[in-house]
PyMOL Python script that loads the backbone (N, CA, C, O; Angstrom):
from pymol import cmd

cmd.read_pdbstr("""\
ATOM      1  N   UNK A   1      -3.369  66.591  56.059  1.00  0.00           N
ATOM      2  CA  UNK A   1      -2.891  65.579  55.139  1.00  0.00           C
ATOM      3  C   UNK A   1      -2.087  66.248  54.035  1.00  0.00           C
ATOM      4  O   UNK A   1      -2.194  67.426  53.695  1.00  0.00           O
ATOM      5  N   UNK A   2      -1.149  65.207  53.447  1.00  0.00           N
ATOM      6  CA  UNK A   2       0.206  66.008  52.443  1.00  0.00           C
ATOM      7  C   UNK A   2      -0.728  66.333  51.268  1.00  0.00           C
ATOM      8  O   UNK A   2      -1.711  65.609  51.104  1.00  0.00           O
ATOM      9  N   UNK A   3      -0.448  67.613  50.235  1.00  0.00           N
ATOM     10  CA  UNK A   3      -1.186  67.540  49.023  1.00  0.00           C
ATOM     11  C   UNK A   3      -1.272  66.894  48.227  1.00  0.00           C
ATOM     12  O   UNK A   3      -2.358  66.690  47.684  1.00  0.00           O
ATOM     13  N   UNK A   4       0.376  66.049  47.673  1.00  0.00           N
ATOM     14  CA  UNK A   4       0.404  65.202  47.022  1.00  0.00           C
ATOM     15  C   UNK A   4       0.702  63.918  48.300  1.00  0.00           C
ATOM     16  O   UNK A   4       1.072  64.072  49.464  1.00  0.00           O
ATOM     17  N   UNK A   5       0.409  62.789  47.624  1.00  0.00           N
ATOM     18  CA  UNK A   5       0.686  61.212  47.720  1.00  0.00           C
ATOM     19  C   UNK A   5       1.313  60.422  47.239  1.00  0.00           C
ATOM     20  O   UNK A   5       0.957  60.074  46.113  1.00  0.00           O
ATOM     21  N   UNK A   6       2.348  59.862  47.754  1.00  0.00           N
ATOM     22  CA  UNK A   6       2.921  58.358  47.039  1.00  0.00           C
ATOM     23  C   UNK A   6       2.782  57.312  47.413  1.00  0.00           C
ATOM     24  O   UNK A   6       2.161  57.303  48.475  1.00  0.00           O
ATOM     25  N   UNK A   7       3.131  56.116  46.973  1.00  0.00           N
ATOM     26  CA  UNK A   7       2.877  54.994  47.735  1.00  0.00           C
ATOM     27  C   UNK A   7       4.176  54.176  48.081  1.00  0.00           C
ATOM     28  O   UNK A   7       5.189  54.241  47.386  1.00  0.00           O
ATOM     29  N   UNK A   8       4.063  53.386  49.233  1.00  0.00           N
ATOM     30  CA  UNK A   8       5.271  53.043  50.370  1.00  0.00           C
ATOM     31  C   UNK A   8       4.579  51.547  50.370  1.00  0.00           C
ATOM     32  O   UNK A   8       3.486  51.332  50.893  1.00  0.00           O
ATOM     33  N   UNK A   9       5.364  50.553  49.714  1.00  0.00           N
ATOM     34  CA  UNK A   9       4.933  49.044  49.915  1.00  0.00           C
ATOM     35  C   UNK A   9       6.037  48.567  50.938  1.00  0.00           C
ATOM     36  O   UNK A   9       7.250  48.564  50.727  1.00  0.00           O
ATOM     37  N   UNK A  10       5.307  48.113  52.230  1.00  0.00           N
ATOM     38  CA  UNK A  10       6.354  47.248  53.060  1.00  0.00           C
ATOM     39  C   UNK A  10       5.715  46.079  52.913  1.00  0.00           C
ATOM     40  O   UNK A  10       4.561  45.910  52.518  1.00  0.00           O
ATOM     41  N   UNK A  11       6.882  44.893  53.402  1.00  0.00           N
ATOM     42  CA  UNK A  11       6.584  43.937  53.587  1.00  0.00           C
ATOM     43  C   UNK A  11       6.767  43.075  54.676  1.00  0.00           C
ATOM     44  O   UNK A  11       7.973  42.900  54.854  1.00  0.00           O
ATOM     45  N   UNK A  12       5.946  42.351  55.628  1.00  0.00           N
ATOM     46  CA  UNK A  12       5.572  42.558  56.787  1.00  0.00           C
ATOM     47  C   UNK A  12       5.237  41.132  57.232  1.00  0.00           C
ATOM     48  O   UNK A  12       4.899  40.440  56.271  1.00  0.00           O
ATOM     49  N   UNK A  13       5.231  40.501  58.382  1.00  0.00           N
ATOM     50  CA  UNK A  13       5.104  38.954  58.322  1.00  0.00           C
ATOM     51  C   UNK A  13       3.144  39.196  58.605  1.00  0.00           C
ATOM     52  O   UNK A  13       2.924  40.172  59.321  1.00  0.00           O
ATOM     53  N   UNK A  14       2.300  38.702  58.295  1.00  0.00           N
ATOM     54  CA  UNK A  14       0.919  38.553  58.420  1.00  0.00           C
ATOM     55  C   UNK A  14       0.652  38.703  60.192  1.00  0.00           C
ATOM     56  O   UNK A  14      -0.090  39.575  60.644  1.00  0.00           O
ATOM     57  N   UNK A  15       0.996  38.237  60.601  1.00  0.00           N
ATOM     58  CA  UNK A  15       0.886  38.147  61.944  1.00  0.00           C
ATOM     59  C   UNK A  15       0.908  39.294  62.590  1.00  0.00           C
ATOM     60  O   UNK A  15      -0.142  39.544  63.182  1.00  0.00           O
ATOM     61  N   UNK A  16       1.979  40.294  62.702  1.00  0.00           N
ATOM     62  CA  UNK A  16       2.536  41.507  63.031  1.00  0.00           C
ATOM     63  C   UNK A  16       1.360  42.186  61.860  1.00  0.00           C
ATOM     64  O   UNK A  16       0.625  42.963  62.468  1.00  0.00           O
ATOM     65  N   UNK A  17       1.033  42.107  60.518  1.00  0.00           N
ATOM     66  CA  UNK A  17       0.247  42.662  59.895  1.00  0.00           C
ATOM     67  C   UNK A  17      -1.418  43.187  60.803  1.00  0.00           C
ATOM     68  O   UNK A  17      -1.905  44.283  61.081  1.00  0.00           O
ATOM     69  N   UNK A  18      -1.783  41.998  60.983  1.00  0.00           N
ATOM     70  CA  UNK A  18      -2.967  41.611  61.472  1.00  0.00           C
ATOM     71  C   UNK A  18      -2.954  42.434  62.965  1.00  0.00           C
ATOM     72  O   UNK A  18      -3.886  43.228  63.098  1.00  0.00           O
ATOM     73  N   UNK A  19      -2.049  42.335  64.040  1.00  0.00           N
ATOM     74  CA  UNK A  19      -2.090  42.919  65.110  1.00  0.00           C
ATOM     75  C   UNK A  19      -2.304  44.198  65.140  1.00  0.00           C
ATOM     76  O   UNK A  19      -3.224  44.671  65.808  1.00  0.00           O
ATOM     77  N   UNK A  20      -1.034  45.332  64.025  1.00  0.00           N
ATOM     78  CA  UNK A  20      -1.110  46.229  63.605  1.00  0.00           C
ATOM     79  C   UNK A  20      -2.933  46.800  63.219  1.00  0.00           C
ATOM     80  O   UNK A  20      -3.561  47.795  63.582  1.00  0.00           O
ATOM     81  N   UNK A  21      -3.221  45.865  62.521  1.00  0.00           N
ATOM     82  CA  UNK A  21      -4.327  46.582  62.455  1.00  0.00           C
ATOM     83  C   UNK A  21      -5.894  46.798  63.249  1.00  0.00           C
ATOM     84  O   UNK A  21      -6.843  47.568  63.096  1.00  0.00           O
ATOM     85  N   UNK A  22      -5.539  45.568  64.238  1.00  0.00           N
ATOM     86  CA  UNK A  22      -6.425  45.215  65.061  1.00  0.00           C
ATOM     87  C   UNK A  22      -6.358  46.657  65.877  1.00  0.00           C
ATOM     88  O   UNK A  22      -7.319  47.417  65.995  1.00  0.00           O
ATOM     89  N   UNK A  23      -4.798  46.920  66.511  1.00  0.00           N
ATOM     90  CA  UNK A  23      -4.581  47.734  67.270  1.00  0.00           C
ATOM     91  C   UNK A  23      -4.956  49.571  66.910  1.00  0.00           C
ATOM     92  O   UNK A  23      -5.268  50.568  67.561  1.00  0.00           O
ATOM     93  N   UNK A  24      -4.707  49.233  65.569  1.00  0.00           N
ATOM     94  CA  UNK A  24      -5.297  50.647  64.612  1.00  0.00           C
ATOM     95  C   UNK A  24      -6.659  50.728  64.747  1.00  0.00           C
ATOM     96  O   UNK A  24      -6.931  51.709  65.438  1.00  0.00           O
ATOM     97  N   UNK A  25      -7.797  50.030  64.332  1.00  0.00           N
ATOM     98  CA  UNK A  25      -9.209  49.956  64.598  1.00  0.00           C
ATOM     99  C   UNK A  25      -9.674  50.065  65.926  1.00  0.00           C
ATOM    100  O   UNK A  25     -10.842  50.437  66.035  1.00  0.00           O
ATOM    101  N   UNK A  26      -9.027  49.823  66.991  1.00  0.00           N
ATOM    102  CA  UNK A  26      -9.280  49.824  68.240  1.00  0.00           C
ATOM    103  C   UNK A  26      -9.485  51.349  68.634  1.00  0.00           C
ATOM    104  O   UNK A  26     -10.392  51.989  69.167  1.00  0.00           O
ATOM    105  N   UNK A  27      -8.019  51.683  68.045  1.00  0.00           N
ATOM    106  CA  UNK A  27      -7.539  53.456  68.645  1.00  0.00           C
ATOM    107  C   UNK A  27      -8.099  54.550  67.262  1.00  0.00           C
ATOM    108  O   UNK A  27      -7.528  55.564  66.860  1.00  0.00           O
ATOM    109  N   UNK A  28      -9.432  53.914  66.730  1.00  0.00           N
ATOM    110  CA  UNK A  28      -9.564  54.837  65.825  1.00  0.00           C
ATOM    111  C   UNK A  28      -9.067  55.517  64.691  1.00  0.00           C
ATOM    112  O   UNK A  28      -9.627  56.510  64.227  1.00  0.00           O
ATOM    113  N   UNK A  29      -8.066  55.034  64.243  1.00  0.00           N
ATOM    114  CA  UNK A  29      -7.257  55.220  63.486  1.00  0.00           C
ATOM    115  C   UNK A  29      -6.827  54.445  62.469  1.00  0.00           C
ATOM    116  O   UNK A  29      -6.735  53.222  62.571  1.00  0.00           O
ATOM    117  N   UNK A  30      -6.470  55.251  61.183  1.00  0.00           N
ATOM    118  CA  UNK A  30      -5.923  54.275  60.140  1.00  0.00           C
ATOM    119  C   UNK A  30      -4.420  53.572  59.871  1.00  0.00           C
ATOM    120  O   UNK A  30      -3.443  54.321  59.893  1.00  0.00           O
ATOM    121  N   UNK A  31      -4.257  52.350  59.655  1.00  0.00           N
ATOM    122  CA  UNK A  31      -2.700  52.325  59.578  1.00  0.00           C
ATOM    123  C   UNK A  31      -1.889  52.699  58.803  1.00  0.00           C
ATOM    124  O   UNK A  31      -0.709  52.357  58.878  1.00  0.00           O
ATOM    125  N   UNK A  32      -2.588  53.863  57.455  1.00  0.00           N
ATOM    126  CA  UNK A  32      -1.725  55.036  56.566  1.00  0.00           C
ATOM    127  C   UNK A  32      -1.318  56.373  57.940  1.00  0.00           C
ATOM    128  O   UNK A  32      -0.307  57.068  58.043  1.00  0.00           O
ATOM    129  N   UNK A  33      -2.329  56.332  58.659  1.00  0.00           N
ATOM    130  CA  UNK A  33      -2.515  57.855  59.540  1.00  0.00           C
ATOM    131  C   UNK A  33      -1.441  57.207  60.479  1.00  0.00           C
ATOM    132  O   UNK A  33      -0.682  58.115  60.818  1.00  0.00           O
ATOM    133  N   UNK A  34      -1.012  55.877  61.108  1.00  0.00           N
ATOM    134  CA  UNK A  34      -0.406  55.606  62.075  1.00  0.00           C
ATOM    135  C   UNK A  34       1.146  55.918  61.510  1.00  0.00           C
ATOM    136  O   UNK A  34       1.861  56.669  62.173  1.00  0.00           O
ATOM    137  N   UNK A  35       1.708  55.240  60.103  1.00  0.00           N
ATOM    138  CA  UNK A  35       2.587  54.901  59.782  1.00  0.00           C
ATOM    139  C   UNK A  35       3.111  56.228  59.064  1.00  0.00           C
ATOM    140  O   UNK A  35       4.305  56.215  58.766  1.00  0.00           O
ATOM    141  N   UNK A  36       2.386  57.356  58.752  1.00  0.00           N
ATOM    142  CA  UNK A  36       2.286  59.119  58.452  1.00  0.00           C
ATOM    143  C   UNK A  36       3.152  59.824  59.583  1.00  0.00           C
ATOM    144  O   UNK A  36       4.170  60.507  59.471  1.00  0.00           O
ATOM    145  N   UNK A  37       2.356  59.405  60.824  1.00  0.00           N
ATOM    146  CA  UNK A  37       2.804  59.970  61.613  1.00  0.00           C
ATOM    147  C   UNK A  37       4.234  59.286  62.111  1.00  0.00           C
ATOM    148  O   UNK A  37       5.207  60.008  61.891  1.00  0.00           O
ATOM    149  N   UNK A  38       4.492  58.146  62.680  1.00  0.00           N
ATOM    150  CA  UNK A  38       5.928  57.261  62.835  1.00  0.00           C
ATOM    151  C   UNK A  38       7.189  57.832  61.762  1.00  0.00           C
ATOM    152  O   UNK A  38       8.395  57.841  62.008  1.00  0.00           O
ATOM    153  N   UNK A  39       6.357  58.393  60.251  1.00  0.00           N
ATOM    154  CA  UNK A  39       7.813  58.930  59.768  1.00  0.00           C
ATOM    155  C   UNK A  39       7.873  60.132  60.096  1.00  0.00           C
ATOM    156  O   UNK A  39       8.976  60.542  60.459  1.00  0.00           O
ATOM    157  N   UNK A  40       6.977  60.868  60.081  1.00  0.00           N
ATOM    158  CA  UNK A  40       7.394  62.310  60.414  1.00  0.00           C
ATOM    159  C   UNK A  40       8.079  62.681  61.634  1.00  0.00           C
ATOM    160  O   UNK A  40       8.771  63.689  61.770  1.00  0.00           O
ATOM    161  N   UNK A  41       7.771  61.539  62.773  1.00  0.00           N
ATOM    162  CA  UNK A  41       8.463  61.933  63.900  1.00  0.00           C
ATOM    163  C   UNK A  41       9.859  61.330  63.771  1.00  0.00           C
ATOM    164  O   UNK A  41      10.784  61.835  64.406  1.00  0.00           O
ATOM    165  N   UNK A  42      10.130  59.868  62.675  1.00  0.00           N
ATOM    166  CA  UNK A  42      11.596  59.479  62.465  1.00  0.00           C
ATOM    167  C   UNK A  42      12.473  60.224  61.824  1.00  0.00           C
ATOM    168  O   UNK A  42      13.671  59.972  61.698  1.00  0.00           O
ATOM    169  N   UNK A  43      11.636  61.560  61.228  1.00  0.00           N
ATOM    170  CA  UNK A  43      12.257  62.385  59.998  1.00  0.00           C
ATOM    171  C   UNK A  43      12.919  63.478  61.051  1.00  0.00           C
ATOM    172  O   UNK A  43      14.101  63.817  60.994  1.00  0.00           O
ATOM    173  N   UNK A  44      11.969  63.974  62.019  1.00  0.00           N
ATOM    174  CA  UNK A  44      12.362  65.210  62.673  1.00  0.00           C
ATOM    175  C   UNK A  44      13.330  64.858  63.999  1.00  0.00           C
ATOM    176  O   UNK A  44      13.959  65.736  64.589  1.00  0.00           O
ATOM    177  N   UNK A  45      13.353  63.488  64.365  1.00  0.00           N
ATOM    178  CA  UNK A  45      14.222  62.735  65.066  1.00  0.00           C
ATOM    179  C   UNK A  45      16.030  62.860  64.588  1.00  0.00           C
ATOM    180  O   UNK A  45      17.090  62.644  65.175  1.00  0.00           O
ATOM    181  N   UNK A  46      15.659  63.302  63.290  1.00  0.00           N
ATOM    182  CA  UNK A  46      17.238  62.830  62.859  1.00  0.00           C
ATOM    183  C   UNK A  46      16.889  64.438  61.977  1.00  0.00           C
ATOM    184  O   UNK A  46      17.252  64.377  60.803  1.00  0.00           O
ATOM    185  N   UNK A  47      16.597  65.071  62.163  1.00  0.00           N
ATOM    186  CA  UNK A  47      16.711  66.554  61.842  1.00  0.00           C
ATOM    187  C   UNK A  47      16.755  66.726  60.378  1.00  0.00           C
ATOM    188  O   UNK A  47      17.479  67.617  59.934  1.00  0.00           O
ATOM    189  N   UNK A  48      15.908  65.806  59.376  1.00  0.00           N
ATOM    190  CA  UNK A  48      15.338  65.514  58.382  1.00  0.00           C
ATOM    191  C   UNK A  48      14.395  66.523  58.354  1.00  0.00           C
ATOM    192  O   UNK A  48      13.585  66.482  59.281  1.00  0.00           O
ATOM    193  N   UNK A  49      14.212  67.833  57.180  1.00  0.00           N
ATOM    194  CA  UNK A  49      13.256  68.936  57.189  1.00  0.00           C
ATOM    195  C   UNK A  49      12.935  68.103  55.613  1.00  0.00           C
ATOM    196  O   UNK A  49      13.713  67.431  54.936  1.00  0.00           O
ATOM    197  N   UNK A  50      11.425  68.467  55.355  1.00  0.00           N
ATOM    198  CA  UNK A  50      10.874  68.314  54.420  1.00  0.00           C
ATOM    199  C   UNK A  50       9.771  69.338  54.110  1.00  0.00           C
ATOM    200  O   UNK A  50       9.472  69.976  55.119  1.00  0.00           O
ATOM    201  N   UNK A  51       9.113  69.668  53.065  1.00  0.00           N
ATOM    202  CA  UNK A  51       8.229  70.258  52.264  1.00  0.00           C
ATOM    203  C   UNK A  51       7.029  69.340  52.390  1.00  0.00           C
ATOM    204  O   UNK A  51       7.189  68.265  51.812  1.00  0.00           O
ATOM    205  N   UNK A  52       5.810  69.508  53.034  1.00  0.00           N
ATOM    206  CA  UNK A  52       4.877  68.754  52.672  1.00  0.00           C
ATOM    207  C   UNK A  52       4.094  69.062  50.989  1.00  0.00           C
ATOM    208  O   UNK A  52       3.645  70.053  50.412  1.00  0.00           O
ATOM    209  N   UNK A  53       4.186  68.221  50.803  1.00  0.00           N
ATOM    210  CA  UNK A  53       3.409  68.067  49.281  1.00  0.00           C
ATOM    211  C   UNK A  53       4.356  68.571  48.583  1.00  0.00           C
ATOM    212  O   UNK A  53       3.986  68.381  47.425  1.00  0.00           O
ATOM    213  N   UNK A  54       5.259  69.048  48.560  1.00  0.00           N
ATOM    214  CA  UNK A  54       6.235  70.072  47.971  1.00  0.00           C
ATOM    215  C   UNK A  54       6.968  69.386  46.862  1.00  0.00           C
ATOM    216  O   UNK A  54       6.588  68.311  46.397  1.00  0.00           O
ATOM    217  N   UNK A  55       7.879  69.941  46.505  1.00  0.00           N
ATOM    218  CA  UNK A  55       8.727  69.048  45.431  1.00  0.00           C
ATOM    219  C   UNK A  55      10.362  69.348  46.715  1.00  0.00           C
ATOM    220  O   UNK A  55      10.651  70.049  47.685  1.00  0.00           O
ATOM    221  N   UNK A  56      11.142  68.003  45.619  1.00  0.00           N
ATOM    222  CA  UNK A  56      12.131  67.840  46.758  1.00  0.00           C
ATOM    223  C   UNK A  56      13.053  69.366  46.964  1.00  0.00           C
ATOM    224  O   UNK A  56      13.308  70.056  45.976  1.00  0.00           O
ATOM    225  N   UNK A  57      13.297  69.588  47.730  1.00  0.00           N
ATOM    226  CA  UNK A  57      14.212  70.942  47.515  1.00  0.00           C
ATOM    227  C   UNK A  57      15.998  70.995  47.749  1.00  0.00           C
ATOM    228  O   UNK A  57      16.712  71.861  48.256  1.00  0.00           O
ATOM    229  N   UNK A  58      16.301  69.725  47.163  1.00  0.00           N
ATOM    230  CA  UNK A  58      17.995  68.899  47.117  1.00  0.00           C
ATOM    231  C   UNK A  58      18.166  69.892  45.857  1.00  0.00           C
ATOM    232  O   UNK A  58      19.355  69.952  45.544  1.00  0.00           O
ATOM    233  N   UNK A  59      17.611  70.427  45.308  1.00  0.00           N
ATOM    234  CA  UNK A  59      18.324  71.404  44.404  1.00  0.00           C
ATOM    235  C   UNK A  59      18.530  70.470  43.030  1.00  0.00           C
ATOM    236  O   UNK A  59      18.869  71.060  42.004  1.00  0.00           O
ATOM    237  N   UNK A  60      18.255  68.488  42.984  1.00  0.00           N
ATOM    238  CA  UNK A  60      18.891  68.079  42.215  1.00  0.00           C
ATOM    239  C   UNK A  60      17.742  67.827  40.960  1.00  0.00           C
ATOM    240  O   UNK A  60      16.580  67.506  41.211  1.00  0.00           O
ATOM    241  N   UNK A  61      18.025  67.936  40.209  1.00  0.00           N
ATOM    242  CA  UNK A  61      17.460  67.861  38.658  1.00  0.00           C
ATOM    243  C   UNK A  61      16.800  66.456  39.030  1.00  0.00           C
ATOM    244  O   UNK A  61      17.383  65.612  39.710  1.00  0.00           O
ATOM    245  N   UNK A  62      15.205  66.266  38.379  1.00  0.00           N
ATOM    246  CA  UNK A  62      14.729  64.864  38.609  1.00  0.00           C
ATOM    247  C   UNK A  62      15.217  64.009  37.396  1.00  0.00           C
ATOM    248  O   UNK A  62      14.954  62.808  37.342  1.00  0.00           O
TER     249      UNK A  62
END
""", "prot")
cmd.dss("prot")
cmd.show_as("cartoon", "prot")
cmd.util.cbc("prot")
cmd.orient("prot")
């Protein structure tokens, strides 16, 4: 798990909500741990490198 945490609000129709999580409880899993993993593989898909927990490393002043 990353060292630091932020938080990611989507918004989602209830329905698709509800399935999502049915399908998460089923397979043991949480739908932070499901939706963790879906970016990291969309990140390395498009050759997106990141720092876990890290600070950003764009070089740009926050």
């Amino acid at each position: 798990m990353e060292l630091k945490t932020a938080r990611l609000t989507v918004l989602i129709d209830p329905a698709k909500k509800k399935a999502f999580e049915t399908l998460c409880a089923k397979q043991d899993v949480t739908p932070s741990q499901v939706v963790r993993k879906l970016i990291r593989e969309y990140l390395a898909a498009h050759g997106v490198s990141f720092v876990p927990g890290g600070e950003d490393d764009s070089g740009a002043a926050a």
